[in-house]
N, C-alpha and C positions, 0 to 999 in steps of 0.2 A: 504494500500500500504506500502509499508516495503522497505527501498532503504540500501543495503548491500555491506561490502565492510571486506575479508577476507585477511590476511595477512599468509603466508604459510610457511611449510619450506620444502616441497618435490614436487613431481609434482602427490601424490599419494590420491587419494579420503581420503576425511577429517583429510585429516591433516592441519588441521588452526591453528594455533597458537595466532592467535588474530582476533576475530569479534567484529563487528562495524555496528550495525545495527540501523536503526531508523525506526517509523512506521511515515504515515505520511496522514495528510489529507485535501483534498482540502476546505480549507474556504477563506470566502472574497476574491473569485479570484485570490491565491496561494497555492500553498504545504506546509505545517506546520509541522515542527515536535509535536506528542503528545505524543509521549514515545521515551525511546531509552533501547538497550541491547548493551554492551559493557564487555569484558573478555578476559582472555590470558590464554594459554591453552600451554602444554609440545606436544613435538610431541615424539611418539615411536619411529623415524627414528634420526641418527646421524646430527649433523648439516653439514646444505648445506649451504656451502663460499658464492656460488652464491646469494642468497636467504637470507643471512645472511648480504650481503651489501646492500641489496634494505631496509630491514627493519631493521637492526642493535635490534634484538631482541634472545639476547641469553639466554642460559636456565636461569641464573642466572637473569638478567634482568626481568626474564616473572616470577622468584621467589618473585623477589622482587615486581612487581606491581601488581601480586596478594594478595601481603599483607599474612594478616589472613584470607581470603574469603574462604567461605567453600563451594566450587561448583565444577564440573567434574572437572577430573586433564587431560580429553582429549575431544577433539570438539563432537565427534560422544558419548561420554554419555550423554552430555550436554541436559537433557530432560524440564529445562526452556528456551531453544532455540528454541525448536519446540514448547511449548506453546506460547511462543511469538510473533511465528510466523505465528500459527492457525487460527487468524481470517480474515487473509489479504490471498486476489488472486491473486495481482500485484508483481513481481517483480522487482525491478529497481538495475540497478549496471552500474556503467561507464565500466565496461567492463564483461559482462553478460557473457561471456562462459568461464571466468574463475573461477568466483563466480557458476556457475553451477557444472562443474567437481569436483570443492571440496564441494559443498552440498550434491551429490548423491541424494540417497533416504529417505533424513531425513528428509524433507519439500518438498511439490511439488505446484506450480504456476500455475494458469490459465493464466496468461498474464504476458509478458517480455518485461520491456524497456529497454536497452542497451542505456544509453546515450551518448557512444563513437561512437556506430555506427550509430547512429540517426543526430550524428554531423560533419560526416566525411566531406557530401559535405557543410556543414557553416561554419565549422572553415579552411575548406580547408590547412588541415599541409600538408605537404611534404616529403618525404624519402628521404636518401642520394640519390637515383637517379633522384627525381622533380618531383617523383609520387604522387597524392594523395596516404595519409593512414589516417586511426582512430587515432585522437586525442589524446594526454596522456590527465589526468586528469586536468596538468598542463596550459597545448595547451589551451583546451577547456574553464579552469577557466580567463587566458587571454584575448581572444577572448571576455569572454562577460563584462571585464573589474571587473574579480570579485577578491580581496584581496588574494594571494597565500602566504603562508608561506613553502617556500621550508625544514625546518627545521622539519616540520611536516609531509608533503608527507610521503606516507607510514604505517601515525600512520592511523588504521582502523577506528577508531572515526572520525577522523577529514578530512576523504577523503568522509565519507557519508554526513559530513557537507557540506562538499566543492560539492557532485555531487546534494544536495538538491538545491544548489545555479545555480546550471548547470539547471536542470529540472526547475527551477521557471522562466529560460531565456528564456525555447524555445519556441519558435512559431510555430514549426512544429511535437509538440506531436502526435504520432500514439502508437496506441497496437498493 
């Protein structure tokens, strides 16, 4: 099972900018993480303002915490992404149809957990109208009383940490 969480700077298939992925396996009656893949990646397209305040990752930035790493300079070369993710048929993302659109057809899943949408009617949020809606990350980390750092929201590592803590709350797991 593999719980993933993309950081983007367009609305255009693979363009990631930074994944965050962890694999993860059920022992002792929880989720564990056993590996993790984490990278930052240039996008071909201009920066997006919008996109660019959710994750405050600009080229310069994604220069720098690349370091010296010598691996794809964009998501869709990235071909230790798709081994990585080879031997797993689970998907998990707090928000699964957006981690989809920008995987395309580099990886493909036998089964998808969306843990935002898994948690709409438990954490029961609210839209400015009184609606129920799906949970941010935040909502849902709340909800089951688990440690948020709003400082980090955003960073891909640390959102699949945060949705592993999500998944080891629920009691209402389906595929």
């Amino acid at each position: 099972m593999i719980i993933l969480d993309f950081e983007t700077n367009t609305r255009k298939p693979y363009d990631v900018i930074e994944v965050g992925a962890i694999k993860v396996a059920f022992i002792d009656g929880e989720y564990k993480k056993i590996d993790a893949f984490h990278r930052y990646y240039y996008s071909k397209y201009g920066i997006n303002q919008r996109a660019l305040e959710v994750h405050r990752l600009t080229p310069q930035k994604i220069k720098n915490l690349r370091g010296g790493e010598n691996y794809a300079k964009y998501f869709r070369q990235d071909n230790e992404f798709i081994e990585f993710c080879q031997d797993c048929n689970t998907l998990v993302a707090h928000n699964i149809t957006f981690e989809l659109r920008y995987l395309g057809d580099m990886v493909t899943f036998d089964n998808h957990i969306c843990t935002m949408a898994q948690n709409k009617h438990i954490v029961r949020a609210v839209d400015i109208r009184g609606g129920l809606k799906p949970p941010k990350l935040i909502e849902a980390c709340n909800h089951y009383g688990i440690d948020f750092d709003e400082e980090q929201y955003h960073s891909a590592i640390y959102d699949v940490t945060k949705t592993l803590e999500v998944l080891n709350c629920m009691d209402n797991l389906t595929l």
